[in-house]
KETIDO-383786 format. One line per field, with one value per residue (C-alpha): x negated, y, z negated; residue number from 0; residue in three letters. Coordinates in nm, 4 decimals, m for minus. Example, Ala and Ser with C-alpha at 12.3 -4.5 7.8 and 13.67 -1.06 7.14 Angstrom:
BEGIN
X: (m1.2300:m1.3670)
Y: (m0.4500:m0.1060)
Z: (m0.7800:m0.7140)
num: (0:1)
residu: (Ala:Ser)
END
This chain:
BEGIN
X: (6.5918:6.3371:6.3015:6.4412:6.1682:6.2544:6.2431:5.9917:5.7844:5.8678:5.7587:5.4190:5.3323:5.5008:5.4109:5.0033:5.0479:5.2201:5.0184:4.7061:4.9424:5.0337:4.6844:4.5892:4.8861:5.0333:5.4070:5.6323:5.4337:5.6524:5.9900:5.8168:5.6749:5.9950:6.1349:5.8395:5.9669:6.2847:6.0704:5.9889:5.9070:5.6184:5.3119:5.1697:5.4573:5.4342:5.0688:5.1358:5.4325:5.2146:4.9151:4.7537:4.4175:4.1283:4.0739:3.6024:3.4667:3.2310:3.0999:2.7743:2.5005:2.1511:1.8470:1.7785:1.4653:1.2507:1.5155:1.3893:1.4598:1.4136:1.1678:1.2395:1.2719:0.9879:1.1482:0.7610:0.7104:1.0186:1.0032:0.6470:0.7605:1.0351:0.7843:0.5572:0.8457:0.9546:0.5829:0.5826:0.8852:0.7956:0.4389:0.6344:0.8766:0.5473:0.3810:0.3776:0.2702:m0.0643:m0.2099:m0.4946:m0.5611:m0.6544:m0.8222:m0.9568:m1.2281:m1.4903:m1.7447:m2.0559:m2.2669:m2.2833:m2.0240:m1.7722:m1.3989:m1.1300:m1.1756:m1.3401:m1.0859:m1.1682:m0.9817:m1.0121:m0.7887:m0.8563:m1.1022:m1.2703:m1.3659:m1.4014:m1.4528:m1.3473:m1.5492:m1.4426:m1.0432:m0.8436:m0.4879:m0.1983:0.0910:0.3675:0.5415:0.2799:m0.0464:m0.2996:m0.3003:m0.5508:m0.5636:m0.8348:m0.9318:m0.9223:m0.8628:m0.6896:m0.5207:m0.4678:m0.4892:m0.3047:m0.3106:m0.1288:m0.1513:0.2324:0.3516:0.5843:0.9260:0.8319:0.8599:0.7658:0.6630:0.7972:0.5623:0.6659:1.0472:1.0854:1.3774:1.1956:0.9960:0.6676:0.6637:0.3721:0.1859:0.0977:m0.2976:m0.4551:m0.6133:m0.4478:m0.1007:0.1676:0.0030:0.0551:m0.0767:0.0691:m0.1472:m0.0125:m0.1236:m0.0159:m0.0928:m0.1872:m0.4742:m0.6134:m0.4967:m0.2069:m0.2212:m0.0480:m0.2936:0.0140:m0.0839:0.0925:0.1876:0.3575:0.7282:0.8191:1.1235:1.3045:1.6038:1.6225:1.6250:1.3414:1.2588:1.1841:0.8492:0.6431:0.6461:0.3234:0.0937:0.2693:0.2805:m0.0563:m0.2802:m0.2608:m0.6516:m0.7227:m1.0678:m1.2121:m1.6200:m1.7986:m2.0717:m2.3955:m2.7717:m2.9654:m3.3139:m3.6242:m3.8973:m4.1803:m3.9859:m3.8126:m3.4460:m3.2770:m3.1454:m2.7303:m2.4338:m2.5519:m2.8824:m2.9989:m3.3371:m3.4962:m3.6877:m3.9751:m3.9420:m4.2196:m4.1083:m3.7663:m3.8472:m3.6039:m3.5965:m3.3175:m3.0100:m2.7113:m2.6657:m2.3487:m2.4111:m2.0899:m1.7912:m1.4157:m1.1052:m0.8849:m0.5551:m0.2864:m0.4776:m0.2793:m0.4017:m0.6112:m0.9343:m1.3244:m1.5808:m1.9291:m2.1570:m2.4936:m2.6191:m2.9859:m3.0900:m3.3720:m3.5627:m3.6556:m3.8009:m3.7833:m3.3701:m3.2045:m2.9468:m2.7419:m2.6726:m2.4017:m2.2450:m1.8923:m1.6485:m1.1988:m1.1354:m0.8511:m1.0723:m1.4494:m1.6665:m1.3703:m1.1264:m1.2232:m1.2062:m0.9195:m1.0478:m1.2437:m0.9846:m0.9946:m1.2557:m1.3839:m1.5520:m1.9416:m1.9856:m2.2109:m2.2667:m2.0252:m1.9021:m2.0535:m1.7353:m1.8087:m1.5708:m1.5264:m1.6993:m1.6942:m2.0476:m2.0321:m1.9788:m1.9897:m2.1389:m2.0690:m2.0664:m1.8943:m2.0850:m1.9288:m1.6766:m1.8202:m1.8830:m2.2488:m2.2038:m2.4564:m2.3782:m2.6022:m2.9145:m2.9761:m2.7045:m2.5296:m2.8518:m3.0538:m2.7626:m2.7201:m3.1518:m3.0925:m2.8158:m3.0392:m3.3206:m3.1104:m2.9553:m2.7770:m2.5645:m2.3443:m2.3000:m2.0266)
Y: (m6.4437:m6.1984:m6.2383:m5.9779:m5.7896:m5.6626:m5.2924:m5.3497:m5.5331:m5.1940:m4.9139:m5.1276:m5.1189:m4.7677:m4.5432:m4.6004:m4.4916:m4.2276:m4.0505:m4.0534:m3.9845:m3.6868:m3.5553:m3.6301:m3.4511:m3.7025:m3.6712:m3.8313:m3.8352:m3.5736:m3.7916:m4.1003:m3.9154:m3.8358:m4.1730:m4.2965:m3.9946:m4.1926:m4.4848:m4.3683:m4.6652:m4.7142:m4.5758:m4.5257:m4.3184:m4.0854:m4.0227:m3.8973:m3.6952:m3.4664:m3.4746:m3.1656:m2.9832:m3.0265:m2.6888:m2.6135:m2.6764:m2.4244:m2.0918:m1.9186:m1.7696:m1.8918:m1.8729:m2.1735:m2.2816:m2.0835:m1.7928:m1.4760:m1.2148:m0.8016:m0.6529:m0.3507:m0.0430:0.1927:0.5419:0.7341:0.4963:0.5842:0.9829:0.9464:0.8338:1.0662:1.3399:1.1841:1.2126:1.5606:1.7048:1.4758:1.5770:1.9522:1.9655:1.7990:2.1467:2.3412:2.1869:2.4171:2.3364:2.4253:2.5659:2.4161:2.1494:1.7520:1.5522:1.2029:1.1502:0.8291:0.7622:0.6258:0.4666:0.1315:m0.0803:0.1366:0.0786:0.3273:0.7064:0.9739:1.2180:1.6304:1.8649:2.2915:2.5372:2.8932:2.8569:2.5071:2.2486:1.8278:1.5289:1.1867:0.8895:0.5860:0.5938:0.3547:0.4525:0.2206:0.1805:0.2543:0.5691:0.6858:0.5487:0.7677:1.0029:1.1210:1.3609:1.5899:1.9026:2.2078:2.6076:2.6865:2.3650:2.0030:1.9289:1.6679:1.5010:1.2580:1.0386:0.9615:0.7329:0.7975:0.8875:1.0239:1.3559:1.5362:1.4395:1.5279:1.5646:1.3864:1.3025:1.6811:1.8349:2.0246:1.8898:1.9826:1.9538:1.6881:1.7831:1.5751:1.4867:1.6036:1.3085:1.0191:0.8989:0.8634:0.9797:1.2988:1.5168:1.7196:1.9394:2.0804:2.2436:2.2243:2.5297:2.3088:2.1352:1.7940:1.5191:1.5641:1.6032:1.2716:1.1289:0.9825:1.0129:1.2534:1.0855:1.1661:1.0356:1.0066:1.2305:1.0966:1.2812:1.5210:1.1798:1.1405:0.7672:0.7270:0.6833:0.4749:0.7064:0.7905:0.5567:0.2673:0.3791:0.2244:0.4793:0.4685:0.5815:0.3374:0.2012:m0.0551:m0.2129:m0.4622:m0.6412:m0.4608:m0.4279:m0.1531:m0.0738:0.2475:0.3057:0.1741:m0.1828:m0.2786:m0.3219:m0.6703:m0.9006:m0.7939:m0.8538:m0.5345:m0.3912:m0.0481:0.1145:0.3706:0.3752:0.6025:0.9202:1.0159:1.1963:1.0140:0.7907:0.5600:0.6537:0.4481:0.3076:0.0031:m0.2766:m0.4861:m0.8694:m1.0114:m0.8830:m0.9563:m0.7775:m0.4901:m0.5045:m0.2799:0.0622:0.3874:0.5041:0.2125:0.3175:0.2493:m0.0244:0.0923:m0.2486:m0.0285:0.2882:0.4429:0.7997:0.9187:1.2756:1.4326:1.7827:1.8496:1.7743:1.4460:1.2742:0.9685:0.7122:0.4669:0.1378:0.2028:m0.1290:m0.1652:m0.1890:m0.4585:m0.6602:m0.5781:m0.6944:m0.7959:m0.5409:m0.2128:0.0409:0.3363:0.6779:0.9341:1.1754:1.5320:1.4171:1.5806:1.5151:1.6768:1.9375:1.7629:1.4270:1.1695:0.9266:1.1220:1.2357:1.5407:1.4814:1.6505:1.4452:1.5128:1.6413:1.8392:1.7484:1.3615:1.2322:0.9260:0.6904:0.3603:0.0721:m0.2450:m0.2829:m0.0809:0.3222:0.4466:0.7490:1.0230:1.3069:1.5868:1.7718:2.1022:2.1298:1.9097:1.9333:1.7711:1.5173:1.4460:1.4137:1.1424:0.9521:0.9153:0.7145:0.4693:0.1164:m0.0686:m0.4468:m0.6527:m1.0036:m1.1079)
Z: (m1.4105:m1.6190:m1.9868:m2.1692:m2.3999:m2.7263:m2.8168:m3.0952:m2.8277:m2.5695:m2.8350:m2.8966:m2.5117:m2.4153:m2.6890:m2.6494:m2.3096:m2.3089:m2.5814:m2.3675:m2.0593:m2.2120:m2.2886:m1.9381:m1.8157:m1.6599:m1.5048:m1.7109:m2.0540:m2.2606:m2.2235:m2.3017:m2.5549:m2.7011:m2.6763:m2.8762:m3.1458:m3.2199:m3.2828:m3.6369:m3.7949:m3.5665:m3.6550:m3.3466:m3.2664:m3.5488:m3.5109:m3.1165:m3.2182:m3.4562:m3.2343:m3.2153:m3.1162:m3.3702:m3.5245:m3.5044:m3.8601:m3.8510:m3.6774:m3.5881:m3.3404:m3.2899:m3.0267:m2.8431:m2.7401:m2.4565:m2.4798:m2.4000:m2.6558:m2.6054:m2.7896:m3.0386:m2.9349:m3.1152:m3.0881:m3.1600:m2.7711:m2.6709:m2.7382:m2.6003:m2.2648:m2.2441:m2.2825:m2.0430:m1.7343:m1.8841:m1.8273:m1.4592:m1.3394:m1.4090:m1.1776:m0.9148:m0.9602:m0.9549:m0.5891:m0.2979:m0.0032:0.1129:0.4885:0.6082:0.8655:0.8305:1.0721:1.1271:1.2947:1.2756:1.0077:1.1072:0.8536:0.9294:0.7165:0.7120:0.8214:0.9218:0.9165:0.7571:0.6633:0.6793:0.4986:0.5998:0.4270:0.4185:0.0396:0.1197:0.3327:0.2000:0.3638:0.2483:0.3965:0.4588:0.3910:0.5540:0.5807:0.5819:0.8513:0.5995:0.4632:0.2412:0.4288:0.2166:m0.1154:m0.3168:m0.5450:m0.7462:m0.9059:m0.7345:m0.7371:m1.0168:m1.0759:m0.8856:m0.4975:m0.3376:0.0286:0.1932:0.5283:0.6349:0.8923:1.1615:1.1210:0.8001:0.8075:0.4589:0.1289:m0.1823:m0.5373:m0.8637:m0.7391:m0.7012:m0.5391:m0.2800:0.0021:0.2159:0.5813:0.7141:1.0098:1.2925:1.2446:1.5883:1.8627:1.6020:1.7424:1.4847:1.1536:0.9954:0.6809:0.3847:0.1736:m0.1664:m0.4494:m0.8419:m1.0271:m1.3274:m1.4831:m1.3067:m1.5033:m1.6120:m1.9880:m1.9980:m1.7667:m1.5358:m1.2077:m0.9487:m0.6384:m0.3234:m0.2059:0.1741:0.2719:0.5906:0.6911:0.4083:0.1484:m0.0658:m0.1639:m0.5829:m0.6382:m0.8864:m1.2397:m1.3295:m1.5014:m1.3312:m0.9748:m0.7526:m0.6359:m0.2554:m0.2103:0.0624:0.1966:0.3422:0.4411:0.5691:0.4765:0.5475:0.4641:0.3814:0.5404:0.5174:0.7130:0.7484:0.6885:0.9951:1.0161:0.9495:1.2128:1.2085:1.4513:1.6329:1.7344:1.8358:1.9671:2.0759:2.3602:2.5987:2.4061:2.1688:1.8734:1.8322:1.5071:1.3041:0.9416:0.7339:0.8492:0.7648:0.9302:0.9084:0.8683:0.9502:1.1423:1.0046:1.1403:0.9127:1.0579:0.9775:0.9786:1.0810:1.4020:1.4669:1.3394:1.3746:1.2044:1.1881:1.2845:1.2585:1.2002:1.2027:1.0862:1.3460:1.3111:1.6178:1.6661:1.3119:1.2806:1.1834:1.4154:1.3383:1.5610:1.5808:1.7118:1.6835:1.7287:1.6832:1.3125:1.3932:1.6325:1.6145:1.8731:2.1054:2.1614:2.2954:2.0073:2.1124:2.2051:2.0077:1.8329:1.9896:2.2650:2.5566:2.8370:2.8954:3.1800:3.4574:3.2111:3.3338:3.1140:2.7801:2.5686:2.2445:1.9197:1.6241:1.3168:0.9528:1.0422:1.3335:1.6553:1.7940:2.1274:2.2307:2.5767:2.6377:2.5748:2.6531:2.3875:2.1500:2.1381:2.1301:1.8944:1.8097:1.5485:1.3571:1.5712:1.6600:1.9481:2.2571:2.4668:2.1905:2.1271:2.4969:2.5301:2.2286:2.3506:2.6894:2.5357:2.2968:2.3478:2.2084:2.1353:1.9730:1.9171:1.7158)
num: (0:1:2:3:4:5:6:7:8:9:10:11:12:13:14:15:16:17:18:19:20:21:22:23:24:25:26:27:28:29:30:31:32:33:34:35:36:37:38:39:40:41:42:43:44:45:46:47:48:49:50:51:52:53:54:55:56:57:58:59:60:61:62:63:64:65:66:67:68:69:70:71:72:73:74:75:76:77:78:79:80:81:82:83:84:85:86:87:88:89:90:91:92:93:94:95:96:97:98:99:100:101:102:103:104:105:106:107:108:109:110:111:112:113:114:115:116:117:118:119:120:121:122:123:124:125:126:127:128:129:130:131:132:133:134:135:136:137:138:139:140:141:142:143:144:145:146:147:148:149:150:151:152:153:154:155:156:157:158:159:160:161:162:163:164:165:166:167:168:169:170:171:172:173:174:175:176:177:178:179:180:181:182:183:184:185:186:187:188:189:190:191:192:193:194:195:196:197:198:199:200:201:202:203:204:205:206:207:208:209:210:211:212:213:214:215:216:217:218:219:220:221:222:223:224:225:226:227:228:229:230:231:232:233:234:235:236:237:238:239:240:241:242:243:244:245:246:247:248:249:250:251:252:253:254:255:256:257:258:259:260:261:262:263:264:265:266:267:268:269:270:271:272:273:274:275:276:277:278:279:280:281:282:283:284:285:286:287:288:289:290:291:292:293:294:295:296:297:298:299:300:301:302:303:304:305:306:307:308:309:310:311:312:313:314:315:316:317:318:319:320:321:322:323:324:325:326:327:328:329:330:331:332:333:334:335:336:337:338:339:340:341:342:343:344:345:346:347:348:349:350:351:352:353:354:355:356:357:358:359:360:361:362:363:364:365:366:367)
residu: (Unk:Unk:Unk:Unk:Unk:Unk:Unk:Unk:Unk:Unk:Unk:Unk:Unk:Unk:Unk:Unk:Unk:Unk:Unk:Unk:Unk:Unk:Unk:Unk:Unk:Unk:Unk:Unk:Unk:Unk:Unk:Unk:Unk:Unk:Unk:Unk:Unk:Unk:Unk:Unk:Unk:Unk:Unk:Unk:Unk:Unk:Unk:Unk:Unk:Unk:Unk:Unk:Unk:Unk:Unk:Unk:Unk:Unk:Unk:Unk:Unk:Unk:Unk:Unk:Unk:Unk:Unk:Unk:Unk:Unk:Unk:Unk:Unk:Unk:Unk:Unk:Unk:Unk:Unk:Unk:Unk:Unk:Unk:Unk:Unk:Unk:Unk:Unk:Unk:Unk:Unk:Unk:Unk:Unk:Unk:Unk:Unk:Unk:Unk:Unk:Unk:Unk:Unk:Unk:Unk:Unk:Unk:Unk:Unk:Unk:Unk:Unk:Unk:Unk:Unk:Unk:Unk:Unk:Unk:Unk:Unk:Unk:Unk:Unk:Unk:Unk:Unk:Unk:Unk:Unk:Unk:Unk:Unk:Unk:Unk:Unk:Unk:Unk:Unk:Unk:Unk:Unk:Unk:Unk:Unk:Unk:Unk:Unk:Unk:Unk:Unk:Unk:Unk:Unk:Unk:Unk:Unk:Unk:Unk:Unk:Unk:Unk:Unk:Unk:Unk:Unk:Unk:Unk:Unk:Unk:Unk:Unk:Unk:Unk:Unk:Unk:Unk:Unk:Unk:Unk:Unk:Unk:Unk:Unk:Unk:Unk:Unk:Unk:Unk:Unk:Unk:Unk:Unk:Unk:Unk:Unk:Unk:Unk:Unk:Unk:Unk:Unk:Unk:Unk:Unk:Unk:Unk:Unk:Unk:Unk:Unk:Unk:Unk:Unk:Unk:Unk:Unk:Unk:Unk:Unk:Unk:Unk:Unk:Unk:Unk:Unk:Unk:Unk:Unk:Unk:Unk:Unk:Unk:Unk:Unk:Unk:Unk:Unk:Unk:Unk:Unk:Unk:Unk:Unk:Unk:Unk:Unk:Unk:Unk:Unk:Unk:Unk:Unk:Unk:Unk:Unk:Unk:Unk:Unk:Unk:Unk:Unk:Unk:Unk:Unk:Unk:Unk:Unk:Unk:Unk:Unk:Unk:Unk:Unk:Unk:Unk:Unk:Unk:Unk:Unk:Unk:Unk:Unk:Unk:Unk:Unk:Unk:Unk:Unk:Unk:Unk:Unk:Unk:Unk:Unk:Unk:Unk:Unk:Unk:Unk:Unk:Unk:Unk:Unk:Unk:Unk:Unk:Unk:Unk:Unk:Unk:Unk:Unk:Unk:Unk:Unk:Unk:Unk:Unk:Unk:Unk:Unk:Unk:Unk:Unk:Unk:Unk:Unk:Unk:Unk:Unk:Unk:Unk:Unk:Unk:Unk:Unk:Unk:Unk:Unk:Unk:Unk:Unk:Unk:Unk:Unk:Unk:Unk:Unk:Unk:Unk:Unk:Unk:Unk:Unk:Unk:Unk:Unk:Unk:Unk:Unk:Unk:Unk:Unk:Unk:Unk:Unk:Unk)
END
């Protein structure tokens, strides 16, 4: 038979217990609890009964360490800026499109990558050499002083379809770039001073579907003025030209002599260019009967020396020469013939029959 326990003996176990039951939450706890209330000569009793949640001691706010706090705002900076975008935002109101045509067509002075870019409108002709447009919305821009105010152009992607200026409201139609497969141009003109009186930069946002894209603001936005090289050296007659990853020659035609040239000393690819675009491995100026021609190695900008390089833009064959193709170039026109995996390019002279009595008497390689 158990021993029976005292109560003093009970309220000394219990009432410890059901305390800390209590703050645990414990089923149970709050009678127990009260039973240990009755118990009011115990001590321990008394002291759970009042229990109650400690009230903080003190209050206040402070920084801990490696916290990152915003600097203050200086309102002269502030108005400043706000001035800046005010004066922006209004020359992007102010561009108007602009007729005239763009092409791209290949650059050949040894070293260069890409394009060279020709601009006509109606008041003046420009050519930009070497860019190297991107594949993305905005692939090109550039901007200068022109007319009566500031010039832009642009090199857009496909499906882009117009540009806007400045994060203007209005758009301008790009137009497909002739010969060069998914790339097309926008010309526009801002009837004010180049720079800006700010000097933030205008720049060009792609419109797609009637939705303009936000652009970069000003002095923050990268300039989008693309180009690209490759190594080369530099030579002038009477010195001979350096050993290079291409050669070229003349050959059994008195009269045709080498003057200066480039020649590229080490070939590396340049993915990612809109339309695909040329690399220059050599070039050489020659005079013959009292006119200067240049002649060219022409190789794939994304795989020199070992993919075959993608037609000439706007090329045609030559009457009664087979295998000779004529191209506009930012000089005149181009002549060029298939030679392995490379074009042999000739541009400048007097006219096609001179070109075409060049082109005869040169060769040329590549070893990459």
């Amino acid at each position: 038979m158990p021993t029976p326990r005292s109560p003093l003996f009970v309220l000394a176990v219990v009432c410890p217990l059901a305390v800390v039951g209590l703050w645990l939450g414990l089923p149970g706890s709050a009678a127990t609890v009260s039973e240990c209330k009755s118990a009011t000569l115990d001590p321990v009793c008394e002291y759970g009964a009042n229990a109650k949640e400690a009230e903080p001691t003190s209050t206040g706010t402070s920084t801990q360490p490696g916290a990152i706090e915003p600097p203050p705002v200086n309102p002269a900076i502030e108005a400043e800026f706000h001035a800046h975008v005010a004066e922006w935002q209004e020359r992007g109101k102010l561009a108007v499109g602009a007729q005239g045509e763009v092409r791209l067509v290949p650059g050949l002075e040894g070293g260069w990558v890409g394009w060279c870019m020709v601009v006509r409108t109606s008041t003046y002709r420009a050519a930009r050499c070497p860019v190297a447009p991107r594949q993305q919305a905005i692939g090109y821009e550039s901007w200068e002083a022109g007319g009566s105010g500031t010039r832009g152009i642009a090199l857009v992607t496909a499906p882009i379809e117009a540009v806007a200026v400045d994060e203007a409201g209005t758009a301008t139609v790009a137009a497909p770039v002739s010969g060069v497969t998914g790339v097309s141009a926008a010309l526009v003109e801002i009837p004010v001073p180049f720079p800006a009186k700010s000097s933030w930069f205008d720049e060009f946002e792609p419109v797609l579907h009637s939705t303009r894209s936000s652009g970069g603001r000003g002095r923050s936005a990268p300039q989008r003025d693309y180009s690209a090289s490759l190594p080369a050296s530099v030579w002038q007659a009477p010195s001979l030209p350096p050993a290079g990853v291409c050669s070229l020659t003349a050959s059994h035609r008195s009269g045709l002599t080498p003057r200066f040239g480039h020649v590229v000393t080490s070939l590396a690819p340049t993915p990612g260019l809109a339309g695909g675009g040329f690399a220059s491995c050599i070039d050489t100026e020659y005079s013959f009967a009292r006119c200067s021609l240049d002649a060219a190695v022409l190789l794939a900008a994304a795989a020199p020396g070992v993919a075959v390089p993608g037609a000439l833009p706007g090329a045609a064959p030559v009457h009664h020469h087979p295998g000779l193709v004529s191209a506009p170039g930012w000089n005149g026109q181009v002549l060029a013939r298939r030679v392995g995996d490379a074009w042999l390019a000739v541009e400048g002279g007097s006219s096609l029959r001179q070109r075409i009595e060049v082109l005869a008497h040169l060769r040329a390689s590549v070893q990459p």
